[in-house]
C-alpha positions as CSV (number, residue, x, y, z in Angstrom):
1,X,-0.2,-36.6,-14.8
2,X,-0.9,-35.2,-11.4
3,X,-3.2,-32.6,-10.4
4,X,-1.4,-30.2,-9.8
5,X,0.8,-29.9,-12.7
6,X,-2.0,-30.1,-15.5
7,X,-1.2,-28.0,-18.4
8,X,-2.0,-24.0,-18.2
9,X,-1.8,-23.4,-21.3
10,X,-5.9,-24.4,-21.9
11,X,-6.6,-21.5,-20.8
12,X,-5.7,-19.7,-24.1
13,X,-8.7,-21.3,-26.1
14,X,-9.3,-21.7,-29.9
15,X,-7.4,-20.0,-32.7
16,X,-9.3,-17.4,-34.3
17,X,-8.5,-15.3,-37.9
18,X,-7.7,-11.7,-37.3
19,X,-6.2,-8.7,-39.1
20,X,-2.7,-7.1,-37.5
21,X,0.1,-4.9,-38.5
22,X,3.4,-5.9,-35.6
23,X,6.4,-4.0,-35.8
24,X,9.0,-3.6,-33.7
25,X,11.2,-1.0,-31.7
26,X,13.1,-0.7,-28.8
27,X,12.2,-0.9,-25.7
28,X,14.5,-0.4,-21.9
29,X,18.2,-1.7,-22.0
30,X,18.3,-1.3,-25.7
31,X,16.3,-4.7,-26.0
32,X,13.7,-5.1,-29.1
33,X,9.9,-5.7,-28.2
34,X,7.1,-6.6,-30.7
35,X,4.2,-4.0,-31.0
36,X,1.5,-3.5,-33.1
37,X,1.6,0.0,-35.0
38,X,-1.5,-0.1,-37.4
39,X,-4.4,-2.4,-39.0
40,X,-4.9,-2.9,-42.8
41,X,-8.7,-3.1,-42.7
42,X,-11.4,-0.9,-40.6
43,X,-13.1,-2.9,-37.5
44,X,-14.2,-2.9,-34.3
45,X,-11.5,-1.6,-31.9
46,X,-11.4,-3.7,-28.8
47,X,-8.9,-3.4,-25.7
48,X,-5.9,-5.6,-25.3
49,X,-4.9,-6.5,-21.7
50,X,-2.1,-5.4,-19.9
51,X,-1.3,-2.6,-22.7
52,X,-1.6,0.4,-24.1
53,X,-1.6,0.4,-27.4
54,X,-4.2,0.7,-29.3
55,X,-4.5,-1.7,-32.6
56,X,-8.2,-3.6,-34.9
57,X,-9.6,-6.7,-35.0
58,X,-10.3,-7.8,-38.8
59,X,-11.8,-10.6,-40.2
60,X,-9.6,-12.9,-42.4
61,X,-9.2,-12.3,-45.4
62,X,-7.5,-8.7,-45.9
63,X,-3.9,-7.8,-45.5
64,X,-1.2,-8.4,-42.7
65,X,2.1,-6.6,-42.4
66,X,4.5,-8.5,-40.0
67,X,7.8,-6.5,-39.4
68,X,11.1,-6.3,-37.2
69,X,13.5,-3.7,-37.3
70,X,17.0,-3.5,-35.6
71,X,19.7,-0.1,-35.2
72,X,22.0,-2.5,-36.4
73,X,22.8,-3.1,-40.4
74,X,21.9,-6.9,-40.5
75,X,23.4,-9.4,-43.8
76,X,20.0,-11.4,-44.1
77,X,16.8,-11.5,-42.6
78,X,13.6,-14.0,-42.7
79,X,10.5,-15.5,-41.4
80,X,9.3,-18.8,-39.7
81,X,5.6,-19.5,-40.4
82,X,3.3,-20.8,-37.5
83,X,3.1,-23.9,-38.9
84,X,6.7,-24.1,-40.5
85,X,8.4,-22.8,-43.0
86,X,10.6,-20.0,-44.0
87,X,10.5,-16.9,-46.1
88,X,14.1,-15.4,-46.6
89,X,13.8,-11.7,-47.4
90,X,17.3,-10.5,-47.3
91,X,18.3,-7.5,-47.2
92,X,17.6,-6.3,-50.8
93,X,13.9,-5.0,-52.5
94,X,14.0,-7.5,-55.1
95,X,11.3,-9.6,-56.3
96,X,7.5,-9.2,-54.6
97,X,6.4,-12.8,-54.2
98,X,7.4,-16.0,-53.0
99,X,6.8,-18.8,-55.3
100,X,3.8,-20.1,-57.0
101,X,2.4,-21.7,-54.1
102,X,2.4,-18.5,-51.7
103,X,2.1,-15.4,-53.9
104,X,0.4,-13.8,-51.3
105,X,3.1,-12.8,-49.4
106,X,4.9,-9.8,-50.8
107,X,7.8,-7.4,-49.3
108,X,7.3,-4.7,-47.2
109,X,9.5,-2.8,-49.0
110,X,7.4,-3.3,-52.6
111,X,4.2,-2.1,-50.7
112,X,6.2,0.9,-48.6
113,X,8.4,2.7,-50.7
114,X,9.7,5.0,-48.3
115,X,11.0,1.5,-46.9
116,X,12.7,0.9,-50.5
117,X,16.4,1.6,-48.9
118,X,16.2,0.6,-45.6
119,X,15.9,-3.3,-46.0
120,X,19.2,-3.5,-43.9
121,X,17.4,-2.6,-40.8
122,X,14.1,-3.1,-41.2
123,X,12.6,-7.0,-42.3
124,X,9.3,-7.1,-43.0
125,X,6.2,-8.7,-45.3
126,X,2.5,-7.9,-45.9
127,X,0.6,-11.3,-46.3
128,X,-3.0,-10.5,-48.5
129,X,-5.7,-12.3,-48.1
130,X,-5.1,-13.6,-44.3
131,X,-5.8,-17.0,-44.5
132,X,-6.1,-19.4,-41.0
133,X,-2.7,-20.8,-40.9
134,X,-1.0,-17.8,-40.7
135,X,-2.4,-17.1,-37.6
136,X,0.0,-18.4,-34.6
137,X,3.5,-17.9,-33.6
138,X,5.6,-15.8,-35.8
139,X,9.4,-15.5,-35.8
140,X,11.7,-12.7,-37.0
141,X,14.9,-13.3,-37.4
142,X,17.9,-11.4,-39.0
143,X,21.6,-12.0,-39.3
144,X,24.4,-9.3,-37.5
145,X,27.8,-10.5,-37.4
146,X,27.7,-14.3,-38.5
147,X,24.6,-14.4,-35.3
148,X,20.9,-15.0,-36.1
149,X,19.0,-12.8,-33.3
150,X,15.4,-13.7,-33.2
151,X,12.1,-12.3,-31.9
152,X,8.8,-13.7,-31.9
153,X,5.1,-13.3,-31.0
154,X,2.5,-15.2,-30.3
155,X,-1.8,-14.4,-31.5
156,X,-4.3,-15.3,-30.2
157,X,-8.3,-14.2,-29.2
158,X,-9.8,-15.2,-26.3
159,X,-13.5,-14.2,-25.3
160,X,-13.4,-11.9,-28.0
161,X,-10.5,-9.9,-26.6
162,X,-6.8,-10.0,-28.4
163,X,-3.9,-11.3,-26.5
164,X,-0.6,-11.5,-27.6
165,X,1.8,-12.7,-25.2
166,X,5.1,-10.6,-26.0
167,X,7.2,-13.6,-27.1
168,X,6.5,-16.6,-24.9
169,X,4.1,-19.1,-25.3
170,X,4.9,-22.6,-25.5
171,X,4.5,-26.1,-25.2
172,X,6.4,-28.4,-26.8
173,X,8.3,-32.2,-26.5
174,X,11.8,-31.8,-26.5
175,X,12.6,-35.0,-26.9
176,X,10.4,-38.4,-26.8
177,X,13.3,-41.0,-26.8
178,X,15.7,-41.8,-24.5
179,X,19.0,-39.7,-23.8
180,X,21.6,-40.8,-21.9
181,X,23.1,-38.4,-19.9
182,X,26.6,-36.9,-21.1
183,X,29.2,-34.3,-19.9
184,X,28.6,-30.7,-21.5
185,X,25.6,-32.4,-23.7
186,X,23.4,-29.2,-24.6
187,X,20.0,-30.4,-26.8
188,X,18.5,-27.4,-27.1
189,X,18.2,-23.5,-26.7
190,X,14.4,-22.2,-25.7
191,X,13.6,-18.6,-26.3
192,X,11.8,-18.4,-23.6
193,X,11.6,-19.6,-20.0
194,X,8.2,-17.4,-18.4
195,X,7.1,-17.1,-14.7
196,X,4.6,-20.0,-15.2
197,X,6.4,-23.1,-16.7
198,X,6.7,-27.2,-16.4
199,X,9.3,-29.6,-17.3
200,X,8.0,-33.3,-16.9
201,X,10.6,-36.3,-18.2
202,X,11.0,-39.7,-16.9
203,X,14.0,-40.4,-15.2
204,X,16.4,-43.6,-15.7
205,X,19.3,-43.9,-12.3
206,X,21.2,-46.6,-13.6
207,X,23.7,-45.9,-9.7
208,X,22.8,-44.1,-7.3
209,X,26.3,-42.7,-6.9
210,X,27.9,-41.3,-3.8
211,X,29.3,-38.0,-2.0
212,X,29.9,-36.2,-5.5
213,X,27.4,-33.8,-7.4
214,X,26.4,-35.5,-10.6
215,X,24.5,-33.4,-13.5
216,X,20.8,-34.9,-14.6
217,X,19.6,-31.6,-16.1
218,X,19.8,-28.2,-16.3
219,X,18.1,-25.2,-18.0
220,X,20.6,-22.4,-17.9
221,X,20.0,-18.7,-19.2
222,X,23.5,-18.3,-19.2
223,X,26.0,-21.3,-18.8
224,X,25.0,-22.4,-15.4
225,X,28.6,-21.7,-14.0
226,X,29.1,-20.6,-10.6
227,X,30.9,-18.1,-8.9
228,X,28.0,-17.0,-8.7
229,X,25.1,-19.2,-9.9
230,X,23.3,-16.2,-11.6
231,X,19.9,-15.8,-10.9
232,X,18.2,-17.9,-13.7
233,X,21.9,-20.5,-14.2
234,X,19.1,-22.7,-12.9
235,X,16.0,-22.7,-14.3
236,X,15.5,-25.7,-13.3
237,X,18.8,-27.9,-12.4
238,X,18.4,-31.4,-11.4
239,X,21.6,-32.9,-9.5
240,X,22.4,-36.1,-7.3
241,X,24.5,-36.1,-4.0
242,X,25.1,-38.4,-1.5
243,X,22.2,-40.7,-3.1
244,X,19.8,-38.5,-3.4
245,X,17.5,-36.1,-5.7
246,X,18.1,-32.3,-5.9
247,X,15.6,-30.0,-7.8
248,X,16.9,-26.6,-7.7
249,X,15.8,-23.1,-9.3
250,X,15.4,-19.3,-9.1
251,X,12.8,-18.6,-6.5
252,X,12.3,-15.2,-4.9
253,X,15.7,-13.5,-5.3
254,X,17.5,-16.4,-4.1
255,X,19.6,-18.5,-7.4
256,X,19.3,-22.0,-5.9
257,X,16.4,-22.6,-3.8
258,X,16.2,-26.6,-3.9
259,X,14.0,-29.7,-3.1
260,X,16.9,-31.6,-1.4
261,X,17.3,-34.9,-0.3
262,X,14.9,-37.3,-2.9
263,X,14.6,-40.6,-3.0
264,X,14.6,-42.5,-6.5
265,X,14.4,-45.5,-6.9
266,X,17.5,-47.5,-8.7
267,X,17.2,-49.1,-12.0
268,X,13.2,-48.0,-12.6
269,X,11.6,-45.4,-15.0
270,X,10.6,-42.8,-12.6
271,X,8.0,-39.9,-13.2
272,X,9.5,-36.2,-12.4
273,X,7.5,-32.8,-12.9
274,X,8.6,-29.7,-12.1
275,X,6.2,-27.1,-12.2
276,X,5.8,-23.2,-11.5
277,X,2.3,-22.7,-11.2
278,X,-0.7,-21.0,-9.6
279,X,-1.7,-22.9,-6.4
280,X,-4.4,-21.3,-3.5
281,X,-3.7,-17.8,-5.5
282,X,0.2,-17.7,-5.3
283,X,2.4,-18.7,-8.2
284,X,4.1,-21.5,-6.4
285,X,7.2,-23.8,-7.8
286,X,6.7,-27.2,-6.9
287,X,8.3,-30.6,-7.7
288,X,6.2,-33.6,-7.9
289,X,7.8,-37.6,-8.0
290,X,5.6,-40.0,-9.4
291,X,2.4,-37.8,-9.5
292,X,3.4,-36.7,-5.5
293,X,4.0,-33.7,-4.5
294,X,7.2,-33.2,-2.6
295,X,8.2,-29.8,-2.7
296,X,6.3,-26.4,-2.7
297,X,7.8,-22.7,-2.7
298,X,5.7,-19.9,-3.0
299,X,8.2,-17.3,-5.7
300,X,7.3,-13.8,-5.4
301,X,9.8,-12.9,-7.6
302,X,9.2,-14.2,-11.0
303,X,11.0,-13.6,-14.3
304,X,11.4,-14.4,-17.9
305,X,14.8,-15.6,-18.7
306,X,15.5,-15.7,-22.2
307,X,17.7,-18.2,-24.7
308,X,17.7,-20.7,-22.2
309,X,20.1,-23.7,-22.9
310,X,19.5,-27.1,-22.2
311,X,21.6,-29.8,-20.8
312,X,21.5,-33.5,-20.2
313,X,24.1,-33.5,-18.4
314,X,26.4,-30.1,-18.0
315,X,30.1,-29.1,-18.0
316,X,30.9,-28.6,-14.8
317,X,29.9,-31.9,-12.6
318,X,30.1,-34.9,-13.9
319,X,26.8,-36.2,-15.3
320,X,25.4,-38.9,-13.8
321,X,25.1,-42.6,-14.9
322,X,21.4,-42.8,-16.2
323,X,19.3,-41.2,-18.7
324,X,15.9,-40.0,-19.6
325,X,13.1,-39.5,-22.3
326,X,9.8,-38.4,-22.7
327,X,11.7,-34.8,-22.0
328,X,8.5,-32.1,-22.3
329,X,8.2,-28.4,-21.5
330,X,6.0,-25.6,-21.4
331,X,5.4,-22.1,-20.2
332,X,3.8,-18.8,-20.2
333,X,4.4,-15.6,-19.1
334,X,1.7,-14.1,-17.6
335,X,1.9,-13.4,-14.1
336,X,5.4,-11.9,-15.2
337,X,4.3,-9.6,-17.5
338,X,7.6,-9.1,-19.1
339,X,8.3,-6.8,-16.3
340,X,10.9,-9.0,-14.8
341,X,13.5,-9.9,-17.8
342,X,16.9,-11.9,-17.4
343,X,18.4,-12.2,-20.9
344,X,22.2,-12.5,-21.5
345,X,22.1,-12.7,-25.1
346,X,24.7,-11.0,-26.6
347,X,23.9,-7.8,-28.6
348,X,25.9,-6.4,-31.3
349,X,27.6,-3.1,-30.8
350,X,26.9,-0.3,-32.9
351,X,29.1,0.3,-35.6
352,X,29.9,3.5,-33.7
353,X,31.3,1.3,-31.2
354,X,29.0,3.3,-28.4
355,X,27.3,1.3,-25.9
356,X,26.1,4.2,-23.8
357,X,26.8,8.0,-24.3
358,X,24.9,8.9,-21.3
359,X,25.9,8.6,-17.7
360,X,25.3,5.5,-16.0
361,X,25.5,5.3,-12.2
362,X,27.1,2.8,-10.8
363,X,25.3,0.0,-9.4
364,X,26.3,-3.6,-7.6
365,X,25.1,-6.3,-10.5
366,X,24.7,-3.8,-13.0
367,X,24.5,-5.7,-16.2
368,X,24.1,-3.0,-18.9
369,X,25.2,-5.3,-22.0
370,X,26.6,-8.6,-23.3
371,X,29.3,-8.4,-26.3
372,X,28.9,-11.5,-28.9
373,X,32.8,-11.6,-28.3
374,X,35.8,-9.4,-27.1
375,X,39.0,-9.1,-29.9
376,X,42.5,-9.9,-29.5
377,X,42.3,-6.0,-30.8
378,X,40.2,-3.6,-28.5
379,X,39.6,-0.4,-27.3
380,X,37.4,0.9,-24.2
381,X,37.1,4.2,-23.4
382,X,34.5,5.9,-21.7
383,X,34.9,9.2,-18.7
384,X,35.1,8.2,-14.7
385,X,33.1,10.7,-12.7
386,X,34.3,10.0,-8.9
387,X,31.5,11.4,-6.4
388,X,33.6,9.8,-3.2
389,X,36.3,7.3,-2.1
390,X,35.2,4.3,0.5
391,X,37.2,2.4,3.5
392,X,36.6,-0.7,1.7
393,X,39.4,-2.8,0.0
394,X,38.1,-1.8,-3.6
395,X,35.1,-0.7,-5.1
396,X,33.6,-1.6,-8.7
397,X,33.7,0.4,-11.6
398,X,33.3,-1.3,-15.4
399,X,33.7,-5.5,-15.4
400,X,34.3,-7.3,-18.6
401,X,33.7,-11.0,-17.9
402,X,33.1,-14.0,-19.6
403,X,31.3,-15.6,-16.6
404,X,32.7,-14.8,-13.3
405,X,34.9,-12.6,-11.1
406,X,38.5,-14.3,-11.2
407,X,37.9,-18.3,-12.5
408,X,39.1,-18.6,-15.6
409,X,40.9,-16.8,-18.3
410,X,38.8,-13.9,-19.7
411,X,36.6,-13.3,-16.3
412,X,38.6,-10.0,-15.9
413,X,39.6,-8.6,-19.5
414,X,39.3,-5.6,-18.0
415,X,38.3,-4.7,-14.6
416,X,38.1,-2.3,-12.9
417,X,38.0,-1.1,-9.0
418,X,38.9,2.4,-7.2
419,X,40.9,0.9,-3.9
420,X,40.4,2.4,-0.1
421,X,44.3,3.8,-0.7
422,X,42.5,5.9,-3.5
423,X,44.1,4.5,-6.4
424,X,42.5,3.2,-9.7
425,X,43.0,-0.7,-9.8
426,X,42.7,-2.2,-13.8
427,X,42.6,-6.2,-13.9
428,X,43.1,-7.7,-17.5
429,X,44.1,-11.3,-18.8
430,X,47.3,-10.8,-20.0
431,X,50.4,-13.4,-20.3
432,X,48.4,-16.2,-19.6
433,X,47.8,-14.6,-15.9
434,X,44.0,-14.3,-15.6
435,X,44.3,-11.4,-13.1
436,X,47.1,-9.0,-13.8
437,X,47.1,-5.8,-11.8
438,X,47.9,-2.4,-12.8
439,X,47.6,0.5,-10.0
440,X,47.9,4.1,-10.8
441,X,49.8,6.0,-8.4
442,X,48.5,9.3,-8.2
443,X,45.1,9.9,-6.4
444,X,42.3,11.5,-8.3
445,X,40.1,14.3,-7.9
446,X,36.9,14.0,-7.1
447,X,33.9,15.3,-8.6
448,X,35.6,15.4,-12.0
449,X,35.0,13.8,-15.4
450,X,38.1,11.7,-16.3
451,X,38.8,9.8,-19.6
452,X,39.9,6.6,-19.5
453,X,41.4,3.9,-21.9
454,X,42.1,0.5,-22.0
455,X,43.4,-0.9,-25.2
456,X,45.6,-4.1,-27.1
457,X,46.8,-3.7,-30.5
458,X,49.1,-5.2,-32.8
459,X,52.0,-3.5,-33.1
460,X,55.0,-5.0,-34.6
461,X,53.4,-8.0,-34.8
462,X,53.2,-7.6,-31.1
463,X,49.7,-7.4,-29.4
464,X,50.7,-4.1,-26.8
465,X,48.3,-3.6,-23.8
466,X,47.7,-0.1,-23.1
467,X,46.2,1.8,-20.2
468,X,45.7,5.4,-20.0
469,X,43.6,7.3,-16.8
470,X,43.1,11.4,-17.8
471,X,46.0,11.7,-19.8
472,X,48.4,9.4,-18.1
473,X,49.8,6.4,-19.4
474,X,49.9,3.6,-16.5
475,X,51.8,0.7,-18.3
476,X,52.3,-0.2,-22.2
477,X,53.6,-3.9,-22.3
478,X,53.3,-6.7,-24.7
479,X,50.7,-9.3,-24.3
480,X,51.9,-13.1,-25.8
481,X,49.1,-14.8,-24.9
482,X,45.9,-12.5,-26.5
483,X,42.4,-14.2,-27.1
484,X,39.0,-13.9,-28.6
485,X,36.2,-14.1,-25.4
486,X,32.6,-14.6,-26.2
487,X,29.4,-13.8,-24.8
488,X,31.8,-11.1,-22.8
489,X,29.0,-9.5,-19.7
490,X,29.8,-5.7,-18.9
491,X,28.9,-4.8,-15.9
492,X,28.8,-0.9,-14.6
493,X,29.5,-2.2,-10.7
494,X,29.9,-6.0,-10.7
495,X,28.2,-8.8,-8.6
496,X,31.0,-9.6,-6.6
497,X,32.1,-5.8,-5.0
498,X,30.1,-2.5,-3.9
499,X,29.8,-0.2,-6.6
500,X,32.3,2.5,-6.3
501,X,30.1,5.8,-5.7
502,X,29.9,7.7,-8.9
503,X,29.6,7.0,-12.7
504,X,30.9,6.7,-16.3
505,X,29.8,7.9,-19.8
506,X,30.4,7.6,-23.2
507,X,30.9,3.9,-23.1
508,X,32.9,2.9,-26.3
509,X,34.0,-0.7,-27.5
510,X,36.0,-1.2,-30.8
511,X,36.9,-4.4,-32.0
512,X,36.2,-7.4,-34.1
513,X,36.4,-10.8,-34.5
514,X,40.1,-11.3,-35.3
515,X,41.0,-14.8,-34.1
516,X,42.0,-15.3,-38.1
517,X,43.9,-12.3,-38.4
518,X,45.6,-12.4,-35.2
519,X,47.1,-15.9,-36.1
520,X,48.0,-15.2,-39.6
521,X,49.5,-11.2,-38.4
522,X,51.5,-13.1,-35.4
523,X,52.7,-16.0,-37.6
524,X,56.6,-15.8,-38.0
């Protein structure tokens, strides 16, 4: 391995015992965040870096309490050891141990009792004694709507001081043999890609191919689909054109800064690292062939992208003809901090359907949620404050989308703009048209709180799209051709317009998963 793309993860040092109590609560955007609420034993208090809180260091030996709690009603909840192995606690106090061979480990809810009846939001377990496997990387995870979410965190002690790096530290071998590269062939989702990171594989060209993008591999924290490439839809991506190599990532604001025009060499195991890294005392992104360096960027704008998928080859080009192996990554977090996060996980809504009651103001690429899916059976309503109308052709409002602004089916289910003529412009996927418009024709007033609703529902056995605007109905027409989206983005001012000045409140989404019920209701 080169120089400069030796492993930082060293720097972490040895494993040591220790006493904690983690819990959980939410932190900006609604998102969860691990943090340590007590100690089971009396020691000496040290300071942890980079925080506030305050938490013990134990010897081994007394009693852990590991917990996760979500707003959310979950069906089933459990933990993954360090070293492997799960503990399913569901979402009932029954029983107090696990099994002969780890009796330690009890519910929280048999050692809490004023936890007794909330084990449908709040998963948790007290391990006593502490022994040295337990401590490491620990994983939450519980089950909302048919979706595991998970959240972990990683312990360690280093100098006598306690770090625990939110969720991200790893290192691990994706895959040792070979894969040959495929169209749309995902291998694996990492929770975590942090500001410092490597991806080192050997790489197989079996053509060198010609004036056509072809796929090697791409880490995506969404789908890596274009129109736009979000920032983090490469994280890496490695790509051939015209003959050549092209390493491409996120690098200081900018989605697709790239090493371009690579040699490899045809029919030959070549060496590839990609590395983000600290170099002269800036965090620079480099690529390296064959242990040399032929690409350096410093990035002053760092993140940690979350549930990043994997691909050996992706959807959208056509992968190439080769393969690799050896496939390894790794990464921390540190210079990051956690203070940059892109994350388009979906999140459950509420059962109250509210996404936010308070005003938002609207903002260009203003992600403020992702839905696990969208219904053939909605309603969003929410209030339109107006504080101005613009000169430009339309300004953004609310954007439902499952990736972009107008490519495929679902990228406006709804949207919607305020126009220069001063009308209110609602975009929704309707009769197999993936943009149909609906104006309003009066002009609103400004500087006043408006409701507004959006809805399809089966009436009739007919699946009726709705619009409403403070009080008035715009159209109410039949759509044939509903569908279930996933992973559906809302954004309050989308990536692709200004942001209309002004904003909404009490954001409300109802719906459900009715791709069943919607065939079986529609069936003549």
């Amino acid at each position: 391995m080169g120089e400069h793309c030796k492993m930082f993860l060293a720097m972490h040092g040895t494993l040591l015992a220790l006493c904690l109590v983690l819990g959980q609560a939410s932190g900006k955007n609604g998102k969860d965040k691990w943090m340590i609420i007590e100690t089971a034993t009396d020691g000496k208090k040290i300071s942890k870096k980079n925080s506030g809180q305050d938490f013990s260091l134990g010897p081994s030996g007394k009693a852990v309490t590991l917990r996760c709690e979500s707003d959310v009603p979950f069906e089933n909840c459990k933990f993954v050891k360090p070293k492997g192995g799960e503990i399913e606690i569901r979402n009932r106090c029954e029983g107090s141990t696990y099994g002969a061979t780890d009796k330690r480990i009890k519910k929280i809810c048999r050692v809490d009792d004023s936890l007794y009846h909330k084990t449908d939001t709040v998963c948790g377990i007290v391990i006593e004694p502490v022994q040295q496997a337990d401590i490491g990387t620990w994983s939450c995870q519980y089950l909302i709507n048919g979706q595991w979410i998970s959240e972990e965190t990683d312990i360690d002690i280093v100098n006598n001081e306690i770090e625990i790096d939110g969720p991200v530290r790893t290192d691990e071998m994706i895959q040792n043999g070979e894969i040959v590269l495929k169209p749309n062939n995902m291998i694996t989702i990492l929770p975590n890609v942090g500001s410092e990171f490597k991806v080192d594989f050997d790489l197989y060209l079996s053509e060198l191919g010609g004036k056509q993008w072809t796929s090697i591999l791409l880490f995506a924290v969404d789908m890596g689909l274009r129109d736009p490439i979000k920032y983090g839809d490469r994280i890496p991506g490695v790509f051939m054109y015209n003959k050549e190599l092209y390493i491409c990532s996120a690098i200081n604001g900018n989605s697709n800064i790239c090493a371009e025009n690579k040699k490899i060499p045809l029919k030959k195991w070549t060496y590839v690292e990609i590395c983000q890294h600290y170099l002269g005392g800036k965090l620079t992104f480099e690529v390296l062939i064959d242990e040399t360096s032929v690409f350096k960027e410093v990035n002053t704008k760092p993140c940690l992208f979350k549930n990043v998928k994997v691909f050996a080859g992706e959807f959208l080009k056509m992968p190439h003809n080769g393969k690799i192996r050896n496939l390894h990554f790794s990464t921390t977090d540190k210079t990051n901090g956690g203070a940059c996060v892109v994350d388009y996980t979906p999140t459950p809504v509420p059962s109250s359907g509210y996404i936010s009651k308070d005003p938002l103001v609207l903002k260009k690429d203003h992600l403020i949620t992702v839905l696990p899916f969208l219904g053939s059976q909605y309603k969003i309503t929410f209030d339109l404050y107006l504080s101005s109308y613009g000169d430009k052709p339309v300004y953004s409002v609310l954007h439902f989308t499952q990736n972009g602004d107008a490519t495929t089916y679902g990228d406006r289910n709804p949207a919607i703009w305020i126009s220069r003529e001063k009308k209110v412009l609602v975009c929704s996927a309707i009769n197999g048209m993936l943009n149909f418009p609906v104006y309003s024709q009066p002009t609103f007033p400004l500087k006043t709180w408006m409701p507004v609703v959006i809805s399809q529902t089966l009436v009739d056995k007919k699946i009726i799209y709705e619009v409403k605007i403070n009080g008035v109905t715009l159209i109410s027409m039949e759509n044939n051709q509903p569908q279930l989206f996933q992973a559906v983005k809302v954004y309050a001012g989308d990536p692709w317009y200004l942001a209309q000045d002004g904003k909404i409140k009490n954001l409300k989404v109802l719906t459900q998963d009715d791709r069943e019920c919607i065939d079986q209701c529609l069936a003549v």
